[in-house]
C-alpha positions in Angstrom: -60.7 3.4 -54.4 -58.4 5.4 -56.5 -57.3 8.4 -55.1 -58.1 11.7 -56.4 -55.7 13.8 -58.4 -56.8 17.6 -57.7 -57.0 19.9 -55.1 -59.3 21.3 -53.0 -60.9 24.7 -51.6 -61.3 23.3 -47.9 -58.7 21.6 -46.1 -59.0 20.1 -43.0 -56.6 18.8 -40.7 -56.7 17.1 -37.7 -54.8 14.0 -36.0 -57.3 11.5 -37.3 -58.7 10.5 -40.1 -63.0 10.8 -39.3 -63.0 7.2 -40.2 -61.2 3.5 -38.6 -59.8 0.7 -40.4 -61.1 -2.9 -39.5 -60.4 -5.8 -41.2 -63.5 -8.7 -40.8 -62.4 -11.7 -40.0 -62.0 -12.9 -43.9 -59.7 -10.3 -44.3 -62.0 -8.2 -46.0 -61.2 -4.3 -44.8 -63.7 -1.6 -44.2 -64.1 2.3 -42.7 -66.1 3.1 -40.4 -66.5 6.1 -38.5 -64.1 7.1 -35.7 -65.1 7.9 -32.0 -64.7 11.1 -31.0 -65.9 14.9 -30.2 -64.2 16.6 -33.3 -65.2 13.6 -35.8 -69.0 14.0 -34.4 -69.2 17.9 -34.5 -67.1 17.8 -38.2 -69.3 14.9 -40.1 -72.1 16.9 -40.7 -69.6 20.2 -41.5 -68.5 18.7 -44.6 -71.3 16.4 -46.0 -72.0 18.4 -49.4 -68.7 19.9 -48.9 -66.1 18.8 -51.9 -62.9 18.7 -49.4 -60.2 17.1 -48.3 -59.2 15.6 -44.7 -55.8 14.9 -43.7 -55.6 13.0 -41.3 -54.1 9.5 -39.2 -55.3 6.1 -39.5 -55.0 4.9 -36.0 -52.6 2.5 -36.4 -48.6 2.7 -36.7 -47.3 1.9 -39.8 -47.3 3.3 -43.8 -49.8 5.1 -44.9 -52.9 3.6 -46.5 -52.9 5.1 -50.3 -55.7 8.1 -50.2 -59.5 7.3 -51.3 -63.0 8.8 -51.4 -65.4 8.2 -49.1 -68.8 9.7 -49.0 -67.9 12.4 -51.4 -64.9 13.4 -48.8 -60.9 12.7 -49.9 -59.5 11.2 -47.4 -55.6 11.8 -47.4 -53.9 9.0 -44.3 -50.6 10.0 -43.0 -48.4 7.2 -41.6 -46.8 7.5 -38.4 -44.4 5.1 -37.2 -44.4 3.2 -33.9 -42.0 5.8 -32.5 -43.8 8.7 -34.0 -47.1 7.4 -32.3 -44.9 7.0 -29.3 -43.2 10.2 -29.7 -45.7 12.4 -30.7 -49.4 11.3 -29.6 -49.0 9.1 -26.7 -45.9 11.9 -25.5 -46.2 14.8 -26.6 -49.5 15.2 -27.0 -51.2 13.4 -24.0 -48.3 13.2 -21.8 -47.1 16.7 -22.5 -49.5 18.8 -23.6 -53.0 17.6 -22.7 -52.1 17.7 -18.8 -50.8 20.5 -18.7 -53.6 22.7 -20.6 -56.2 20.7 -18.1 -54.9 22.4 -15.4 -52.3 19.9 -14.6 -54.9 17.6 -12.8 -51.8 15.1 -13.8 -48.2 16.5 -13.8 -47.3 17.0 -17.3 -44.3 15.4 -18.3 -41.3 17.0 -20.7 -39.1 14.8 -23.1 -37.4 16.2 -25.7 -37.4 13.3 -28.1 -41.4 13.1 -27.6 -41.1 17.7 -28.7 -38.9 16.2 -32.1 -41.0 14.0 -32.6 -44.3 16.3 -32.6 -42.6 18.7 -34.4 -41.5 16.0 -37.1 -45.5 15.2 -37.6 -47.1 18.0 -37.8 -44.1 19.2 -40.6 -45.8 15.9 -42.4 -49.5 17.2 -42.0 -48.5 20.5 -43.2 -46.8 19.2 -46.2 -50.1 17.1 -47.2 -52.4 20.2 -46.9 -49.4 22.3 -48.5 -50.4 19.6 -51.3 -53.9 19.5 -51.4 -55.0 23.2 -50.8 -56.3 24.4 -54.0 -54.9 27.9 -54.8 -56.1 30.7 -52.6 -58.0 27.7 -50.5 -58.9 27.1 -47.1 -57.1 24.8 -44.8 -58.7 24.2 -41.4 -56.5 23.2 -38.9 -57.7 21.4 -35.5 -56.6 20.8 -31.9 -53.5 20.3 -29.9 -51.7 17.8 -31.7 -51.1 20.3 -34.5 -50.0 23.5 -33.2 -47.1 23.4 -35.4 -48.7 23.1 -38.8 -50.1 26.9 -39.0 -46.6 28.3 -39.5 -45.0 25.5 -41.4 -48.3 25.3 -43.7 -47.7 29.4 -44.1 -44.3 29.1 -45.0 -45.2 26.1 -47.9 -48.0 28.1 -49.1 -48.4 31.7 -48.0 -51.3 32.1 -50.5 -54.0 30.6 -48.6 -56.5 31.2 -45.8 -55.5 29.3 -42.5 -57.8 28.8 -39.9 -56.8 27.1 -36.4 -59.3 25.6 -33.9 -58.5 24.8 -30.1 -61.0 21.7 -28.9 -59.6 22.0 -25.7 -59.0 24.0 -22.8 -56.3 26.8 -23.1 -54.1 27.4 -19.9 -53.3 30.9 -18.3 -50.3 31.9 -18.9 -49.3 30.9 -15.2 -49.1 27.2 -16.8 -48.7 27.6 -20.2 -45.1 28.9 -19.0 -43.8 25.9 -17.8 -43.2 24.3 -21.3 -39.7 24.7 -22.4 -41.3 24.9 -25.9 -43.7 27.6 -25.2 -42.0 30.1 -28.1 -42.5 27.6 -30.7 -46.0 26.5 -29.9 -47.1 30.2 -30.0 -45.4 30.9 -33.3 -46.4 27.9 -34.5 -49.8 28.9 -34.2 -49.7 32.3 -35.1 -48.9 31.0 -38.4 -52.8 31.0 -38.7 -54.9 33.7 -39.7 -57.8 33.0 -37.2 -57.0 31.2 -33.8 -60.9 29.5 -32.6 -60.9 28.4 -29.0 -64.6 27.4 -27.1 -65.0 29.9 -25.0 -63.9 33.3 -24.4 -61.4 32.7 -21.5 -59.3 30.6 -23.4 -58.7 33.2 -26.2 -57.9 35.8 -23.9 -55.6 33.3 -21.9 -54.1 33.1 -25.3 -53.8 36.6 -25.8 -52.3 37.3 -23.0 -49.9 34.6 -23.3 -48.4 36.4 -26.6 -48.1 39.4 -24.6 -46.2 38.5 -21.2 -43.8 35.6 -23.3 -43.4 37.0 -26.2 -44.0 40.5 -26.2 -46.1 41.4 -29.0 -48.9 43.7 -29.1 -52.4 43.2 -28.8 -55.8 44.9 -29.4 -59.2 43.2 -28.7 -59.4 40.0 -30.0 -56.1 40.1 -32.6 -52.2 40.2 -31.9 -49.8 41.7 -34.1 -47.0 39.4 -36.1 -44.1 40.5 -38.2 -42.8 38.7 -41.0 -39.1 38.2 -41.8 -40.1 41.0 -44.7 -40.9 43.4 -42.1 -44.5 43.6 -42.8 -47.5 43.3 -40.2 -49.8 40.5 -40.0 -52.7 40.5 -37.9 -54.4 37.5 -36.3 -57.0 36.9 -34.8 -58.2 34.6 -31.4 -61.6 34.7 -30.4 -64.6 32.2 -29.3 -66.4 30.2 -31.0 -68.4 27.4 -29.3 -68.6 24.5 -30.9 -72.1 22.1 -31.2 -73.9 18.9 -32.8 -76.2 18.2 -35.6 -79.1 18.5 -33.0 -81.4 18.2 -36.2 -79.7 14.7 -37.2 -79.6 13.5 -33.9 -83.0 14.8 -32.3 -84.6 13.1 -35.8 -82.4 9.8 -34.9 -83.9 10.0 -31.0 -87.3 10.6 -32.7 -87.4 6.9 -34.4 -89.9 4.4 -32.7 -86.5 2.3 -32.8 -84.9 4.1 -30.0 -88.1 5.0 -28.3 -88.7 1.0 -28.0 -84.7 0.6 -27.2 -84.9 3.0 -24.3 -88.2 1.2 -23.1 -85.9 -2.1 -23.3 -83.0 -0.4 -21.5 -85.4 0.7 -18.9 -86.7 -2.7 -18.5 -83.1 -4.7 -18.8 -82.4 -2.8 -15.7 -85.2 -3.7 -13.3 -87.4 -0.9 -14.3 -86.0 1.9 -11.6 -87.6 4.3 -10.5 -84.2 6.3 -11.3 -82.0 6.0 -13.9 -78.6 8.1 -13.5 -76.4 7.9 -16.8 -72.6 9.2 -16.9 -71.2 9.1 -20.6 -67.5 9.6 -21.1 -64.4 9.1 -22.3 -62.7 7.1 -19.4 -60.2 10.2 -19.1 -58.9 11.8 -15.7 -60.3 14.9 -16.9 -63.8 13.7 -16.8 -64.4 13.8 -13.6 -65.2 9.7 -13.3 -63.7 9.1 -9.8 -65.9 12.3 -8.4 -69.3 11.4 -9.4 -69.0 7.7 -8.4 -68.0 8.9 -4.8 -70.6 11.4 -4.4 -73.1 8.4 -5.9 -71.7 5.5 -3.4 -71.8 8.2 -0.6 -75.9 8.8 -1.3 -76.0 4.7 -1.1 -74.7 4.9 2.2 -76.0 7.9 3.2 -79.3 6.0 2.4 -80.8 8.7 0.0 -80.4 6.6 -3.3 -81.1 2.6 -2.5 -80.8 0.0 -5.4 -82.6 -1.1 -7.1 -84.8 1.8 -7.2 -82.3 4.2 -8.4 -79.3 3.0 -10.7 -76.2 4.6 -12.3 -75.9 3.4 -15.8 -71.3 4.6 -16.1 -70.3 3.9 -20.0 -66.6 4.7 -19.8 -65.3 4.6 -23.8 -61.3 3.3 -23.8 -59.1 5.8 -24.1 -55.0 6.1 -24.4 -54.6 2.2 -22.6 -51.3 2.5 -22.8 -50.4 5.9 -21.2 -49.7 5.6 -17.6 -52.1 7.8 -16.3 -54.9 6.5 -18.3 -54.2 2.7 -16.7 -54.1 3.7 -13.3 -57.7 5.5 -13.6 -59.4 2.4 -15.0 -58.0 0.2 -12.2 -59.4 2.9 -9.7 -62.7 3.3 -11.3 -63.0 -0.8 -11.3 -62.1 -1.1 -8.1 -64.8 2.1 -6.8 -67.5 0.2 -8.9 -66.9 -3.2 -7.7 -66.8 -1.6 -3.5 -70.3 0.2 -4.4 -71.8 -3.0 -6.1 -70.3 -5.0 -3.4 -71.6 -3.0 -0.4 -74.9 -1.8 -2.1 -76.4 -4.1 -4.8 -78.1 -7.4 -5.1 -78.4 -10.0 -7.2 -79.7 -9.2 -10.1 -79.3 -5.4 -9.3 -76.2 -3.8 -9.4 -75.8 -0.3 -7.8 -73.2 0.9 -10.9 -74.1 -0.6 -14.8 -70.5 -0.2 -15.6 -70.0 -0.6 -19.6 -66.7 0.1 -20.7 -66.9 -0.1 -24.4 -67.8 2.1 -27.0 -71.6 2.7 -28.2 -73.2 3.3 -32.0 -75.1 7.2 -32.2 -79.1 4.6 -31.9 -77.3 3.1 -28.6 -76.1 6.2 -26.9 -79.7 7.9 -28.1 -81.8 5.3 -26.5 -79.6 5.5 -23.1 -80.2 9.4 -23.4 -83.5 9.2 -23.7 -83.9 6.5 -21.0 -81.8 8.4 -17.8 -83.5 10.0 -16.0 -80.7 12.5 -14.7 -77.6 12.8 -16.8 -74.6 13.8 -14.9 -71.9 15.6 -16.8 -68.7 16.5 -14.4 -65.8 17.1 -16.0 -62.9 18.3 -13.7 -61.9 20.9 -16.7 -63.1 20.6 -20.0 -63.1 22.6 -23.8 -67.3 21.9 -24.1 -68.5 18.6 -24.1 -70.9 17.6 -26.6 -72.6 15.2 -24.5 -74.2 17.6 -22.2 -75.5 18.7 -25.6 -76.5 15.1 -27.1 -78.3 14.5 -24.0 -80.5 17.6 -24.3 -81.2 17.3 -27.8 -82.1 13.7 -27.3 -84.9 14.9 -25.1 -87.3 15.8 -27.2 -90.0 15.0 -24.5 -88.3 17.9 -22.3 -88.0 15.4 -19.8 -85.0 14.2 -17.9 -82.4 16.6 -15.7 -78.8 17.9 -16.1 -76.2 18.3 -13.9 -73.1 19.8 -15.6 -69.8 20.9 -14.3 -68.9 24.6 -13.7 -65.7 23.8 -15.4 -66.9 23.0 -18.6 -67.7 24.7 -22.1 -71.1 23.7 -22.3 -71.5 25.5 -18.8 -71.5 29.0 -20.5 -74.2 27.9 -22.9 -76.5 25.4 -20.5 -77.0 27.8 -17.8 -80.7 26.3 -17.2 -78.7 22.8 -15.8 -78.2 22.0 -12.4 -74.4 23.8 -12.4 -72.3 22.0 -10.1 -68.7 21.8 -9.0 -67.4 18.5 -8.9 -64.3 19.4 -6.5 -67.2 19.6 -3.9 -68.3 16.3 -3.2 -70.9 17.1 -0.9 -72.1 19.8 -3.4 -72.2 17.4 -6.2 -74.4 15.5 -4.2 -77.1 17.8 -3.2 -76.6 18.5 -6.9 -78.1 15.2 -7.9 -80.5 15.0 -5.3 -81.9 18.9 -6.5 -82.4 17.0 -10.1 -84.1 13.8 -9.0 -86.3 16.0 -6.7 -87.2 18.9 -8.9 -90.4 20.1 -9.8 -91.8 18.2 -13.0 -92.4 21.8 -14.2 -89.2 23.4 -13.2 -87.4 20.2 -15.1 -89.4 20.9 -18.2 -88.9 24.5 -18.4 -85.0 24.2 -17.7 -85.0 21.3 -20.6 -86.8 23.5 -23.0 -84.7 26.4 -22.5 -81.5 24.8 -23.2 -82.7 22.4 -25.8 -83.8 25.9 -27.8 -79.8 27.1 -27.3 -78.8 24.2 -28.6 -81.2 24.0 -31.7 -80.1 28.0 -32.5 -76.7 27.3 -32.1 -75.4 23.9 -33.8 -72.6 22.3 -35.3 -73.5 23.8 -38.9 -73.8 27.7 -37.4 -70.3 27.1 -35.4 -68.8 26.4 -38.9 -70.2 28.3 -41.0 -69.1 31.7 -38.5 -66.0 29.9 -38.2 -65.3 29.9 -41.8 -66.9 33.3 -42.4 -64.7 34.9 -39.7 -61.7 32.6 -41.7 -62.8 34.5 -44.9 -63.2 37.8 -43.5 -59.1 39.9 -43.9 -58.0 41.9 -40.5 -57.1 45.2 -41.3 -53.7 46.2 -39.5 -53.8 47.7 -35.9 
């Protein structure tokens, strides 16, 4: 498709591209869409928006030319092996993402992988610098691209730039530690509003510009001056981000998934209990936790297969970081114990699926479980917790979420747990199986409502209004 030769009034930017390439085996090549939180929460944000996304491809090498797709321009950014190297497997997920999860993995510093990050994002910033329509919009996203504010500001000081933090942000305590801490914050206070998902993390931000870098604060905004000597104000603040719970609770609706769950249900012996973990197979999830407090309630005796099951899909992530390799050879060998120890022929204690799912798959599997357990060791929100309750549209089925997470703050009618506490994690589980009928409904209705009231489209649209909206000096 030919590319389009104008610009645009919204800008978004973000590490990938919201769709993969694959090439059939004819050597035809197609798009489809990409895994992923941000790519889920942001397809429904622009359909019927006339924008542009700038993003990466996936795969090292020169970038594809740009095309349309679904009304969306989609603008691909090459990165070398040694940039993907550098700056996404380094950088990013060796550098930055332990270290703003609390450092549940020491964080590692290179400075080839920093030059390297701060190469790429200077090539993301020149694209939107390119694209952004006069006076436009350009929405910047997550951790890989802390840089582009301030290099995007200095291209084109004319329009609106808006930052948004998927993740956790670390107290200052940690956030210290990175020998690049000045640049990061600069880098971002090139933006005019700074999102993060819940309060906490702004303020951590906040106070980060104040004890590093000394600059004043009031409320929710920090002071900047330019080389001119003027003020500019920015602000950090919360905004939780959600799902197209009406797109998704319609898809859950079909008699398609109603009769897939049914099948699920009946490929698996037809428990009496089906527990369902969904994740990213990431250190930060919380993987390792949840199957020990589920193989200690085997043999404790309290769950016994193959009337209760744990249904573990684990979607590939980063295979060739160090970290991410050593977790999946510990979470094969916990499943393989428990299914040795505790399951039959025929009936595995742990359905362990590591592979990734369509939206009608993960629906079904929703809809099917029984009890879903969400127990991320630290996480920005998680949208499943969220998927999960939307899916429900029977207001049956149970939640036990992490303490530690985003979606904590907004489900408070789950069964909160902390996942550090094995044995509390499991009288967490056992409080869900065991729970009133009427108690479960009640807590299910309550935080399906939140999440109906406050979806993907409302977090965007206050996103972009606060975006839209000037500070006035402090």
């Amino acid at each position: 498709m030919a590319a389009a030769a104008q610009q645009y009034d919204l800008v978004v930017v973000a590490n990938r591209l919201p769709v993969d390439q694959v090439r059939d085996p004819d050597g035809t090549v197609r798009w489809t869409p990409s895994p992923g939180g941000l790519v889920t929460a942001m397809e429904s944000v622009m359909s019927g928006r006339e924008g542009a996304w700038v993003g990466w491809s996936g795969d090292a090498g020169d970038a594809q030319a740009p095309f349309d797709q679904e009304g969306m321009h989609l603008h691909p950014i090459g990165l070398s092996a040694q940039d993907v190297e550098d700056h996404y497997e380094g950088f990013s997920n060796e550098t930055l993402w332990p270290l703003y999860h609390d450092v549940i993995v020491p964080a590692r510093y290179r400075r080839r992988w920093y030059e390297g990050y701060r190469r790429v994002n200077h090539r993301f910033a020149a694209a939107a610098a390119q694209l952004a329509a006069p006076g436009g919009t350009v929405w910047v996203h997550d951790y890989q691209m802390q840089l582009v504010p301030a290099m995007l500001r200095e291209l084109r000081p004319d329009v609106r730039i808006g930052w948004f933090d998927h993740i956790p942000f670390p107290p200052v305590e940690l956030f210290a530690q990175l020998p690049w801490r000045r640049a990061m914050i600069e880098g971002l206070l090139g933006a005019d509003l700074l999102g993060f998902q819940r309060r906490a993390d702004a303020e951590n931000f906040l106070r980060v510009c104040r004890r590093l870098l000394s600059l004043p604060t009031r409320g929710h905004t920090v002071a900047v001056r330019s080389d001119d000597g003027t003020q500019r104000i920015v602000r950090a603040a919360a905004f939780p981000i959600s799902i197209d719970a009406a797109g998704l609770e319609q898809l859950a609706r079909t008699p398609e998934v109603h009769e897939r769950a049914q099948q699920i249900r009946k490929d698996l012996g037809d428990p009496e209990h089906v527990l369902l973990g969904v994740d990213r197979l990431d250190y930060t999830k919380g993987i390792r936790h949840r199957l020990k407090a589920y193989e200690e309630l085997l043999a404790d005796g309290v769950l016994r297969p193959p009337e209760t099951v744990l249904v573990q899909v684990a979607t590939p992530s980063r295979e060739r970081v160090a970290a991410y390799i050593e977790l999946r050879e510990q979470v094969d060998a916990t499943v393989g114990r428990a299914n040795g120890d505790y399951g039959r022929l025929g009936h595995p204690a742990i359905h362990y699926l590591h592979q990734t799912h369509s939206k009608f798959e993960m629906a079904a599997l929703y809809l099917a479980a029984d009890v879903m357990l969400v127990t991320p060791l630290r996480d920005g929100m998680n949208l499943v917790a969220k998927e999960y309750v939307t899916c429900r549209y029977d207001e049956g089925g149970a939640l036990v979420l992490s303490e530690f997470t985003g979606a904590a703050g907004e489900l408070d009618r789950a069964f909160v747990c902390n996942p550090h506490d094995i044995g509390g994690l499991k009288s967490n589980i056992r409080q869900a199986l065991d729970a009133d009928p009427r108690d479960k409904r009640r807590r299910m209705r309550a935080m399906r409502r939140r999440v109906r009231e406050h979806d993907v489209q409302r977090w965007a649209d206050t996103f972009l209004s606060a975006l839209d909206t000037p500070q006035n000096p402090a």
